[in-house]
N, C-alpha and C positions, 0 to 999 in steps of 0.2 A: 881466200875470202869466199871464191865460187862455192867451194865443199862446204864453208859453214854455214852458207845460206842453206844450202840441199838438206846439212843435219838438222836446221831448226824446223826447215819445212818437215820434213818425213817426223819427227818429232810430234809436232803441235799434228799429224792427220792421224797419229798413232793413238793422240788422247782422246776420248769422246767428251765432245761439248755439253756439259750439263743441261738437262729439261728443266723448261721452266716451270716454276712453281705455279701448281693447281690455283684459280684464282677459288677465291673464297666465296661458300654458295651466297645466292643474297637471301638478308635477316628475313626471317616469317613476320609478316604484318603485324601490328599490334590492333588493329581497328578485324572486329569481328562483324563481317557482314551479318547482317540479319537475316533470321530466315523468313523466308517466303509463307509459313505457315502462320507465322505470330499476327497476333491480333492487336488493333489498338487496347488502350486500357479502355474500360468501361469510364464513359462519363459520369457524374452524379445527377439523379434524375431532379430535374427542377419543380419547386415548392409548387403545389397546388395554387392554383389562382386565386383560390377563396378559403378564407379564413373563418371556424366557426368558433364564436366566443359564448360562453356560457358562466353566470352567475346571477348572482340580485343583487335587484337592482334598490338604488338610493333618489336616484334624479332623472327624471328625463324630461328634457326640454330645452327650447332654444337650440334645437336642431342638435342637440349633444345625447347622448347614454352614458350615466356613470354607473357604475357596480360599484357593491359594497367594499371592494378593495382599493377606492378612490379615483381610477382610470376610466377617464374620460372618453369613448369616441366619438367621430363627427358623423353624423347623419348624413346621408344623400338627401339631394331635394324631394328625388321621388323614391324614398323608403319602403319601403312597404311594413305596416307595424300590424300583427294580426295573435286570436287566441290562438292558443296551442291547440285545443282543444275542437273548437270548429272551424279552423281556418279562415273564419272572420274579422274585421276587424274588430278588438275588446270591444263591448259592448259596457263598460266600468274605467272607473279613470285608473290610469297608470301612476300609481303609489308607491312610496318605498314600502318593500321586503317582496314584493312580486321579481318571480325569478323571469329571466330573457336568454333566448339562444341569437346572437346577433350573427349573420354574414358580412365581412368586412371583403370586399374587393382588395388584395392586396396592391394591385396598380396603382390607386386611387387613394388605398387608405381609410376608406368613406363604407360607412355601414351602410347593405342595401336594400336589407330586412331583417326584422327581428319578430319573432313568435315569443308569448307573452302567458306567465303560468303562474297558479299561487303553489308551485310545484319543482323543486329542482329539477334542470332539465338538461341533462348530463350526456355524454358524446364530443361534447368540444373542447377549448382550450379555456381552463377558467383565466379570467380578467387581470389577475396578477402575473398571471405567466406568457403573457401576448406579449412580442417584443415589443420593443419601447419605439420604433420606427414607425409603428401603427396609430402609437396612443398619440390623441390630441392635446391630452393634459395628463401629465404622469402623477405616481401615487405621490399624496402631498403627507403630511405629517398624520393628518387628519382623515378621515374616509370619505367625506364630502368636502369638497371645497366652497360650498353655497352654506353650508352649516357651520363651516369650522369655529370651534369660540374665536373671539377677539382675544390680542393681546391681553394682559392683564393690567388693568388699569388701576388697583390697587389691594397692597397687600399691607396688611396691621404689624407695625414692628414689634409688637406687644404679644401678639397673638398668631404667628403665620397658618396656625390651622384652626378651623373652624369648627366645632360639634353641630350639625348639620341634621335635623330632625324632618325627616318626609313622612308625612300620617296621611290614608288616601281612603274615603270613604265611597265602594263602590255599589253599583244596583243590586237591588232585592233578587233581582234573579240570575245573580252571578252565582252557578255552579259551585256546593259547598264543596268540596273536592279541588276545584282548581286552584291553582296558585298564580298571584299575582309579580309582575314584573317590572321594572323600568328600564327603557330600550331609551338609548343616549346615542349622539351623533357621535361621541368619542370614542364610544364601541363599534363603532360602525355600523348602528341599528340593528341591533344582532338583538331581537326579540325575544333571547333571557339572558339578556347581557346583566343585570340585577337582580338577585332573590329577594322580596319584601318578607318581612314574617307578620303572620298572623295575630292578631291583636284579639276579635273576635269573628264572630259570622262575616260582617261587613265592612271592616278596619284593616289595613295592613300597615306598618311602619319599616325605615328600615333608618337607621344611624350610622353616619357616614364620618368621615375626617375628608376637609375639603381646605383646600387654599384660599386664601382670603384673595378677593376678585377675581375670583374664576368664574367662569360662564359657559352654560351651555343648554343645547337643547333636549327633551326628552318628551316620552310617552309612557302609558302605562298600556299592558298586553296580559290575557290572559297565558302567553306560551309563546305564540306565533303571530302571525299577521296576518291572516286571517281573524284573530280575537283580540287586533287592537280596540283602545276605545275609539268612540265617538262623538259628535254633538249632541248636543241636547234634542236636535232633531233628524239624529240618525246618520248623517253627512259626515266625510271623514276633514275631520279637524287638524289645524296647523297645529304642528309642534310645540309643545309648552318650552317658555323657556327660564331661566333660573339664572339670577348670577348672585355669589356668596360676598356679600360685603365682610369687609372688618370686623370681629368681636371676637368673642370667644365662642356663640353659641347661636343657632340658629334655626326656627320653626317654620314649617312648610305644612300646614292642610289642604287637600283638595279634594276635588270629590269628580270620581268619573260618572257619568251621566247614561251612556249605552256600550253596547259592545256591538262590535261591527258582525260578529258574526249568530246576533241575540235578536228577535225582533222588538 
């Protein structure tokens, strides 16, 4: 029994005990440090503080500026409203088709001056393209909302369109060369928003197809606004206005009296 202990011992110091297994390196990180050289990203540089709006204008008043694209903004109390031209304040009233460069305070929202031109005055953002966060009264169907026609309060089941005859006798010293116009609130005062045709020296007509009770207002202009009419006593006159009753047919004479830009 002694001997076969001594064989197993001498046996097992004869073997070599196997080495243990290399442990396994550890995994490469997934997370890449950042280098020390990188830079933040570039921020986006913030909107100018002030906003310059530019077009012509259709209304101003009651602390509002509408441009002919129907967008309203709100005035500051203390605006500053001056010409373009000498940095004064107009010394003429503020009419539609006079073009406006406005400053709107984007903070505020509120216009805090506007220069005043019978002259596009271009550099800015025209009036239809100023976001809608600015406007006080957004574009309505209409270009003015103090002019807009009324619903229509009646249409002829017989007749829904109208033959619509406008004949306009104007002054002895209206330029034979020019041509006459009618600028409408539903064109947006666009001062050859109408061709009239020539009748004689003094006559223009133009014939129309109109809906029975429609309404709306108008002027006549030699071009532009500058050469709208006038009153009888030189003074710029409220808008004509017109509404097409029921028939089949319908006559309009008038007669323009001065032209604003005529003495």
């Amino acid at each position: 029994m002694i001997a076969a202990l001594y064989v197993a011992a001498a046996v097992a110091l004869a073997i070599p005990s196997p080495s243990p297994a290399p442990l396994p390196s550890p995994a490469a990180s997934m997370t890449v440090a950042p280098s020390p050289a990188a830079s933040p990203a570039p921020t986006a540089s913030a909107s100018p503080a002030v906003l310059l709006i530019d077009g012509q204008i259709v209304d101003y008043e009651r602390g509002y500026l509408v441009f002919s694209s129907g967008d309203a903004f709100k005035l500051s109390q203390d605006a500053m409203v001056v010409d373009d031209a000498t940095g004064a304040p107009p010394g003429y009233a503020i009419v539609p088709g006079l073009y406006a460069a406005a400053e709107l305070d984007e903070s505020s929202a509120l216009v805090t001056s506007v220069r005043i031109a019978a002259h596009p005055l271009l550099g800015g953002t025209p009036a239809a393209h100023v976001p809608k966060q600015y406007v006080s009264v957004a574009s309505p169907l209409v270009a003015n909302p103090d002019l807009a026609p009324p619903p229509v309060r009646y249409v002829s089941k017989l007749s829904p369109d109208v033959l619509v005859t406008i004949t306009v006798e104007v002054p002895a010293d209206t330029p034979f060369g020019d041509d006459i116009y009618l600028t409408t609130d539903s064109s947006g005062w666009n001062a050859q928003a109408i061709k009239m045709q020539r009748i004689d020296g003094r006559h223009f007509r133009i014939i129309v197809h109109l809906k029975g009770g429609a309404q709306f207002h108008y002027l006549f202009t030699r071009g532009s606004w500058q050469s709208v009419e006038r009153d009888r006593s030189g003074l710029a006159r409220a808008a004509r206005f017109l509404q097409i009753p029921g028939g089949d047919a319908m006559t309009v004479s008038l007669t323009v009296f001065r032209w604003a830009d005529l003495p």
